[in-house]
C-alpha positions as a printed Julia matrix, in Angstrom:
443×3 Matrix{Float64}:
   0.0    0.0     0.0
   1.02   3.28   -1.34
  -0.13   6.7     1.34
   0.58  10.44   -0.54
   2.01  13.06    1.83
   1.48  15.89   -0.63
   5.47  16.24   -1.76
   6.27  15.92   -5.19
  10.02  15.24   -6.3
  11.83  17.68   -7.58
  14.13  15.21  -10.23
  15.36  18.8   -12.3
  17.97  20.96  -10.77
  15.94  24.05  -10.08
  15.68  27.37  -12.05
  17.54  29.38  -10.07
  20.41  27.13   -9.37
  21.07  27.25  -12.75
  21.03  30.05  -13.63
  22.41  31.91  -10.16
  23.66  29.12   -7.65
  26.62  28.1    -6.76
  26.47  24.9    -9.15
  29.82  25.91  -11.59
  31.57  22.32  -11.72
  28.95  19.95  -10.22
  26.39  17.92  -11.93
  22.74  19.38  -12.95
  19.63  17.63  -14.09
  17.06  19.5   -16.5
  14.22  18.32  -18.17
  12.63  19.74  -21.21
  11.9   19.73  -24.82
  14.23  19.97  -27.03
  13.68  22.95  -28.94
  16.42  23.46  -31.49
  19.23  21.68  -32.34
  23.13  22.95  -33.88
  24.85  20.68  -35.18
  28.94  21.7   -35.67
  30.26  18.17  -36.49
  32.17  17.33  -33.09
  29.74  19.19  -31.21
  26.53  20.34  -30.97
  24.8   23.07  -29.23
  21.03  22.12  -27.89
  18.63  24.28  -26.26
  16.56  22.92  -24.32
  12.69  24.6   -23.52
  11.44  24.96  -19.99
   8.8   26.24  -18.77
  10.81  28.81  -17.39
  12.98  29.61  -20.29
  15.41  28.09  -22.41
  18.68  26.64  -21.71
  21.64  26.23  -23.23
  23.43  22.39  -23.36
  26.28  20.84  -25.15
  26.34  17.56  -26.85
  29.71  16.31  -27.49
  30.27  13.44  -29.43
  31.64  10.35  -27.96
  31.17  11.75  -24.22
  27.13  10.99  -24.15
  25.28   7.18  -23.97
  23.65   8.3   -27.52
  24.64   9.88  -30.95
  23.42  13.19  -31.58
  21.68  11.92  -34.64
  18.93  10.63  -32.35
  18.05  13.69  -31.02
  14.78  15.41  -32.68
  13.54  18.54  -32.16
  10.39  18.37  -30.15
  11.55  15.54  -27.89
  11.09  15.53  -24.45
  14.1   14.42  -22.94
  15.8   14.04  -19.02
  19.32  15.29  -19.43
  22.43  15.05  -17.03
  25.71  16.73  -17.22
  27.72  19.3   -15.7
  27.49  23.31  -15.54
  29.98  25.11  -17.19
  30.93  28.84  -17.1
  30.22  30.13  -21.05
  30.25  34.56  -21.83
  28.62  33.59  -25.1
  25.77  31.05  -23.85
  22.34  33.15  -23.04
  22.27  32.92  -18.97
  26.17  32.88  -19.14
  26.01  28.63  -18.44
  25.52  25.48  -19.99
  25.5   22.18  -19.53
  27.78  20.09  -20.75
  26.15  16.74  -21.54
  26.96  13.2   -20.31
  23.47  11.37  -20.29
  20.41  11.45  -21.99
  17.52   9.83  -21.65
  14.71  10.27  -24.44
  11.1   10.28  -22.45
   8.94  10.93  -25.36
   9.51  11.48  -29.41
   7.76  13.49  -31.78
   5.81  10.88  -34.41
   5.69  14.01  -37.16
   8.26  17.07  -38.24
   6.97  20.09  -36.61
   4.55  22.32  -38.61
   6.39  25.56  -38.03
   9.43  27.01  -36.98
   8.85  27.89  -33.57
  13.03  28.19  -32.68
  12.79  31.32  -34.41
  12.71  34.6   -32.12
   9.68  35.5   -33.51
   7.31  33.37  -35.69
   7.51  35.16  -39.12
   3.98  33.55  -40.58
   0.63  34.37  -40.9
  -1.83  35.08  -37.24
  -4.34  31.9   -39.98
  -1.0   29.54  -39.36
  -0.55  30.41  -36.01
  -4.1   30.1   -35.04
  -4.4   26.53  -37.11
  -1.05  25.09  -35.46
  -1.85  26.83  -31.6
  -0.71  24.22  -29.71
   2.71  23.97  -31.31
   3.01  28.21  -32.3
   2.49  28.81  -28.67
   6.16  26.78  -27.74
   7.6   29.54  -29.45
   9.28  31.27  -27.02
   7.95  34.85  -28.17
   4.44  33.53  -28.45
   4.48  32.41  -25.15
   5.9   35.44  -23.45
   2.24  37.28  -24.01
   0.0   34.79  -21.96
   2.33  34.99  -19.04
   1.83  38.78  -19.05
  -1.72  37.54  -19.32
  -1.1   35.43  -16.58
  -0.46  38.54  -14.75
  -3.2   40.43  -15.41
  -5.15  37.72  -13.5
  -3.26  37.11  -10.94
  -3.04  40.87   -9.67
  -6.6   40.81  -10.35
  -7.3   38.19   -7.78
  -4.92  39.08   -5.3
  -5.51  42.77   -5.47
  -9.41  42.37   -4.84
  -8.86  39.47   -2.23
  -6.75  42.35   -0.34
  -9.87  44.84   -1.04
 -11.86  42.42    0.86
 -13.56  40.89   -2.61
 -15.32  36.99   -2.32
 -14.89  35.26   -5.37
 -17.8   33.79   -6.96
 -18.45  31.41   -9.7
 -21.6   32.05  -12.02
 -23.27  29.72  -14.64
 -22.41  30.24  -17.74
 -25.96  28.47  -19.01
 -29.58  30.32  -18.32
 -32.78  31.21  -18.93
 -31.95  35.01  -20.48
 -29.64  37.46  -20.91
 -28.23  40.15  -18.75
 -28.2   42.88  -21.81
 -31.14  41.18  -23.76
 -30.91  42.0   -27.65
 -30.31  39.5   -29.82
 -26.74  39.11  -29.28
 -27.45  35.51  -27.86
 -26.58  32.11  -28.11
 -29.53  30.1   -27.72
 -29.52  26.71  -27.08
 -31.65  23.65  -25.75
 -31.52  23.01  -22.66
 -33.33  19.34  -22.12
 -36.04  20.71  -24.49
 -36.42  24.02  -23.21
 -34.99  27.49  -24.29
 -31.87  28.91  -22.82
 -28.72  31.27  -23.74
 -25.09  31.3   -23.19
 -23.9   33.97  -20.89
 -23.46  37.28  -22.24
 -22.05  38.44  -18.42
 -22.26  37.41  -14.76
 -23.84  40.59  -14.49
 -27.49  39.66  -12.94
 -25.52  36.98  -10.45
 -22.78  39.08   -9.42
 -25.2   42.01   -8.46
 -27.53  39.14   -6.37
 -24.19  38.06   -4.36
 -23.72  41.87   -3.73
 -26.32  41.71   -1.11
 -24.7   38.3     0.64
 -21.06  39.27    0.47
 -21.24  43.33   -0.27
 -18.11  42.61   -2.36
 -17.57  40.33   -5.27
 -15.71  38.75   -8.3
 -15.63  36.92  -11.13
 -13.23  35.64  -13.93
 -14.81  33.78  -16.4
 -16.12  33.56  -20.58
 -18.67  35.57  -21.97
 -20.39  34.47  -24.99
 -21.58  37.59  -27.58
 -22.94  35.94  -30.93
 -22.29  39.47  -32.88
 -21.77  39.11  -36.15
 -18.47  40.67  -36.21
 -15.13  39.75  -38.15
 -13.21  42.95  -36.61
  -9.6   43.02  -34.88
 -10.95  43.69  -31.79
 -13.8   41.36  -31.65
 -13.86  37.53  -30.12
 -17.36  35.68  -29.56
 -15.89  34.12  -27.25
 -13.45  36.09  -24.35
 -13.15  36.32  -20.3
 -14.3   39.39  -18.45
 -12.72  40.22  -15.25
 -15.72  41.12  -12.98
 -16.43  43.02   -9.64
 -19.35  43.94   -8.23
 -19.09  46.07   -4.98
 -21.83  47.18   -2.68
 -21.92  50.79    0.1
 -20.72  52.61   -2.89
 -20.95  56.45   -2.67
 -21.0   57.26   -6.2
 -19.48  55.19   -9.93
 -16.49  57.13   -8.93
 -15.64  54.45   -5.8
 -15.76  51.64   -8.85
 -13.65  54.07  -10.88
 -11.22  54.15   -8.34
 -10.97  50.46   -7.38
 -10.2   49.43  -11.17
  -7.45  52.22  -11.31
  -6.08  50.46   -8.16
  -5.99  47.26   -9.82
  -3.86  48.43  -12.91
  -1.15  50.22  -10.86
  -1.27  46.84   -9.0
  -0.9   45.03  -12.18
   1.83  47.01  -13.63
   3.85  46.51  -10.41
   3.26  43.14  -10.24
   4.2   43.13  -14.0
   7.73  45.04  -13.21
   8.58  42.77   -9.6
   8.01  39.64  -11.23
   8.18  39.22  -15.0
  10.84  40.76  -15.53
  11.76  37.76  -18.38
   8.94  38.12  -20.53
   9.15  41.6   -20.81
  12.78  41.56  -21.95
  11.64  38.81  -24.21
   8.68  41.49  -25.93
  10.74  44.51  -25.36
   7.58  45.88  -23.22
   7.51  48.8   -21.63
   4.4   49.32  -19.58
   2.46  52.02  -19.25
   2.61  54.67  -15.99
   0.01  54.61  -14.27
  -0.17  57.49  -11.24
  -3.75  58.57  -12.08
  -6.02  58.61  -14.79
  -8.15  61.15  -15.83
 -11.85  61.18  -16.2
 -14.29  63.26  -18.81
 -17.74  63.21  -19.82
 -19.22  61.3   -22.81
 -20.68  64.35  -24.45
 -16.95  66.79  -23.5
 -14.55  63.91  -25.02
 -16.82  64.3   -28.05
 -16.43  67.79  -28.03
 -13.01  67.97  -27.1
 -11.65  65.45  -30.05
 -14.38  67.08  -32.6
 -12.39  70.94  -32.31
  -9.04  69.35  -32.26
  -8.95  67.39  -35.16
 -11.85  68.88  -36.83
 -13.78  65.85  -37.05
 -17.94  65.93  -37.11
 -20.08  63.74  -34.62
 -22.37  61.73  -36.6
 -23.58  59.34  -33.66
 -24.45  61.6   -30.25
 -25.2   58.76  -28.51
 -22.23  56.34  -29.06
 -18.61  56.36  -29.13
 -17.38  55.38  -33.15
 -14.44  53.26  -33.27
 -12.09  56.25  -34.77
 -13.7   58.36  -31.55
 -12.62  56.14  -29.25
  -8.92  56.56  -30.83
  -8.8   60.45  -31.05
  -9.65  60.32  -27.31
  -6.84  58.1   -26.39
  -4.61  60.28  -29.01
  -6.07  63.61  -27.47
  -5.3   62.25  -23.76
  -1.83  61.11  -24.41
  -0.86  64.2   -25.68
  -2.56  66.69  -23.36
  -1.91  64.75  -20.33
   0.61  61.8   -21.06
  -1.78  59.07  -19.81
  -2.81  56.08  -21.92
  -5.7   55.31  -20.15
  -8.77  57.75  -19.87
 -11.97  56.88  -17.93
 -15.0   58.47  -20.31
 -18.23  59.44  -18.22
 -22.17  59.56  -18.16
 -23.15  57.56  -21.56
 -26.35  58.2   -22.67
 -28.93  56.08  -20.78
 -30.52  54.95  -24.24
 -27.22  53.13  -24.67
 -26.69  51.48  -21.5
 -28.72  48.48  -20.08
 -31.85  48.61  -18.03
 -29.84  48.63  -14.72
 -27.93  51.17  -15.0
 -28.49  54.28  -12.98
 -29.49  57.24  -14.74
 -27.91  60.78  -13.61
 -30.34  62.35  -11.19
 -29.27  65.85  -12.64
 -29.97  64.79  -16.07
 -31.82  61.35  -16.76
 -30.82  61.19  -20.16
 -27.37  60.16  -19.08
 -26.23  57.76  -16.6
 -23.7   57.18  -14.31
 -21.49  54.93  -15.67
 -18.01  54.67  -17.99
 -15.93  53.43  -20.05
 -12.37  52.79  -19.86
 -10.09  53.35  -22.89
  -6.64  51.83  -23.24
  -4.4   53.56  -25.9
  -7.63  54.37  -27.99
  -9.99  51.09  -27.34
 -12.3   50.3   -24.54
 -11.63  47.45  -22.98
 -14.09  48.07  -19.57
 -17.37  49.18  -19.26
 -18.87  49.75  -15.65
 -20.5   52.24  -13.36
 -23.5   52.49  -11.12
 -26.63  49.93  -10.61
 -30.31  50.34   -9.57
 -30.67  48.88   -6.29
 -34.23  50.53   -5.43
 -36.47  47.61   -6.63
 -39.3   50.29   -7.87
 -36.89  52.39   -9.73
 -35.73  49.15  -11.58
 -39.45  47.49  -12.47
 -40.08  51.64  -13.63
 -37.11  51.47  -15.66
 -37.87  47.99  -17.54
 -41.34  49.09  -17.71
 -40.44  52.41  -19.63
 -38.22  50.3   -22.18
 -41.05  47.87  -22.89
 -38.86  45.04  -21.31
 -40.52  42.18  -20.25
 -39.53  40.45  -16.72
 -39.91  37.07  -18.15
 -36.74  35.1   -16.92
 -36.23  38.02  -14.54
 -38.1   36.97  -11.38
 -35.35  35.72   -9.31
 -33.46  39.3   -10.12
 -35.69  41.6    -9.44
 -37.32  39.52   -6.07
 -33.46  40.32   -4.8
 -34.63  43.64   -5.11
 -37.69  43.4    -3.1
 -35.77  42.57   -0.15
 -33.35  45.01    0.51
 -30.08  46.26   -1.68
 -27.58  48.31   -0.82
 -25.85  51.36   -3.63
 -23.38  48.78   -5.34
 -21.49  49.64   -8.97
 -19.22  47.51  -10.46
 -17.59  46.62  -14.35
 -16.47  44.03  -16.67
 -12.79  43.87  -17.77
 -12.44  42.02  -21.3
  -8.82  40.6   -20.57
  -8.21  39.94  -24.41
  -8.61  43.38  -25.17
  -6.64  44.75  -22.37
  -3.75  41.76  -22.93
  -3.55  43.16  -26.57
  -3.15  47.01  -25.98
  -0.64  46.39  -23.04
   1.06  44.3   -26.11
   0.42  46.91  -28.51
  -0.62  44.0   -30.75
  -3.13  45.07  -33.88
  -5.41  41.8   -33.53
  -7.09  40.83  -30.51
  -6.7   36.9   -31.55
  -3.28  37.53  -30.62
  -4.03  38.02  -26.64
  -6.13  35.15  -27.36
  -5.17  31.03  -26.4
  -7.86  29.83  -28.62
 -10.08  32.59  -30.38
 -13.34  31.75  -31.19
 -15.05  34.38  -33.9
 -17.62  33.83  -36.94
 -14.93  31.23  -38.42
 -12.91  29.65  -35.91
 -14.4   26.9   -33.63
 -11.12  25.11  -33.69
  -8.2   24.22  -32.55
């Protein structure tokens, strides 16, 4: 009989002793893939893929237990040897090989080149071979910074006193309505694929007066845009005893100084790898819808055609106008019209045509939308009422209302978006693992 105790054998010498300990001489264990191979005759230079990094080792002939010609590219392999001081190797080391031992071999050449820096093909190639463009070492570099983006999320809302909650992703209706909707069959009866958590998170506002989310959203628009998936997660909070949109406004801005420090303290690797430099974040300024329409309109002498909406070239002369007014790349823009915002949102009791929410733009794109909710359960049936809404599939929403809600606000984060304009990347697929758009349902 076998027990677990919850330790798991480290067989690789670690990261760090590799590249910083005091391991010059003595013998060091990696495993990895082999990701290119160089052959010189007598020697050969392989670089083995971690998930940290890559590594540099030496094959020399006659002084391993195989022949270099049975190393592929692609193999996963258990390699022993010794550390060497080398100027010229990447992390100043290498290994020096004396055993290998072959744990897995590639049945087929791979599809592209992914030892190159960067992977000089198509974003169709990448997309069709994901799984293997994504070993690229440049490829791979942008979904740890993703990896980031989540992580500060999480831990900078824990420390904000946020729950974390976990919404279906299957129901009866949508939060925004329209017919942006993926309906489905649910055992013979109608349902939709979520188009936010927004209806759930605002329920677990009045159990845990702070909450979050990280999860997909589904939005069948018929879009084939660069900044459009069908498919993408939305960082979501929802927070309750709110004084004004401002409070959510704030707690976001907190996040992405978080973020970036996070960013800077520990991946430090993957920016040098995509030459990123982040953005500074000390504050961010904040104008009204109708003013940034204004404001972009004298300066670059461009008409507004749509007074209710912000156009896709709008939304870039704002970011333009920002940067070079006030050096910041992100710009919160306030009070849209209340004819384009959902049901719940709280209209501006100084002007009811607005309402008091936002939109955050990133370098010219918005990649949040948030701001204050109806919690008064008569000012919300008044509101659907005056829309011609029906409450159909709505019951258990509103009845949250009938019971008592406190002033809560709170947004949605689309982390492709914001992944690909910290990038400075033109296509959204490209912040994306596996997009899914009017064409793509695979890999």
């Amino acid at each position: 009989m076998e027990f677990m105790d919850g330790v798991v054998k480290e067989r690789s010498t670690p990261w760090d002793e590799l590249l910083g300990g005091e391991i010059t001489g003595q013998e060091a264990v990696i495993e990895g893939a082999v990701h290119s191979i160089r052959n010189m005759g007598d020697v050969a230079f392989v670089i083995i893929r971690r998930r940290e990094g890559l590594f540099q080792t030496v094959f020399e002939n006659e002084k391993t237990n195989l022949s270099i010609h049975e190393l592929k590219e692609a193999m996963c392999v258990r390699v022993t040897g010794v550390v060497h001081e080398e100027p010229r190797a990447p992390h100043g080391r290498e290994l020096r090989i004396r055993q290998v031992e072959i744990l897995s071999a590639p049945a087929a050449p791979l599809p592209l080149p992914i030892d190159k820096w960067k992977l000089n093909t198509s974003l169709e190639a990448k997309l069709n071979f994901r799984p293997v463009s994504l070993r690229n070492v440049h490829e791979r570099a942008k979904f740890r910074i993703q990896e980031a983006l989540v992580r500060a999320f999480r831990d900078y809302l824990y420390a904000q006193g946020f729950t974390e909650i976990h919404t279906p992703k299957v129901g009866a209706r949508g939060a925004e309505g329209g017919a942006n909707m993926f309906r489905l069959s649910y055992f013979h009866r109608p349902a939709v694929l979520a188009q936010s958590p927004q209806f759930y998170k605002q329920m677990m506002v009045g159990v845990f007066d702070r909450v979050f989310e990280t999860g997909p959203v589904f939005r069948a628009e018929k879009h084939n845009t660069k900044r459009h998936l069908n498919e993408y997660t939305s960082l979501d909070f929802e927070m309750g005893y709110i004084e004004g949109f401002q409070d959510v406004m704030e707690m976001e801005t907190g996040y992405l100084k978080y973020a970036m420090e996070l960013l800077e303290k520990e991946y430090g690797r993957e920016l040098e790898i995509l030459k990123l430099q982040l953005p500074r974040i000390d504050r961010i300024p904040a104008v009204r819808f109708d003013m940034a329409k204004e404001m972009v309109s004298r300066k670059y002498n461009r008409k507004i055609r749509n007074p209710f909406d912000l156009e896709p070239e709008e939304e870039s002369l704002i970011g333009r106008y920002f940067k070079e007014e006030y050096d910041s790349d992100f710009v919160f823009v306030t009070h849209y019209p209340s004819k384009k915002r959902p049901f719940y949102a709280m209209d501006d009791p100084e002007d009811a045509r607005f309402t008091l929410s936002f939109d955050l733009l990133f370098r010219g794109l918005e990649i949040t939308t948030g701001g204050q909710r109806i919690h008064e359960y008569e000012m919300l049936v008044k509101k659907l009422e005056a829309r011609g809404m029906e409450a159909e599939g709505m019951e258990q929403y509103l009845d949250t209302f009938k019971h008592g809600m406190p002033p809560h606000g709170g947004l949605g984060i689309g982390l492709e978006r914001l992944t690909m304009q910290l990038l400075q990347e033109e296509n959204v697929r490209e912040a994306c693992l596996f997009p899914r758009d009017m064409n793509r349902l695979e890999p």
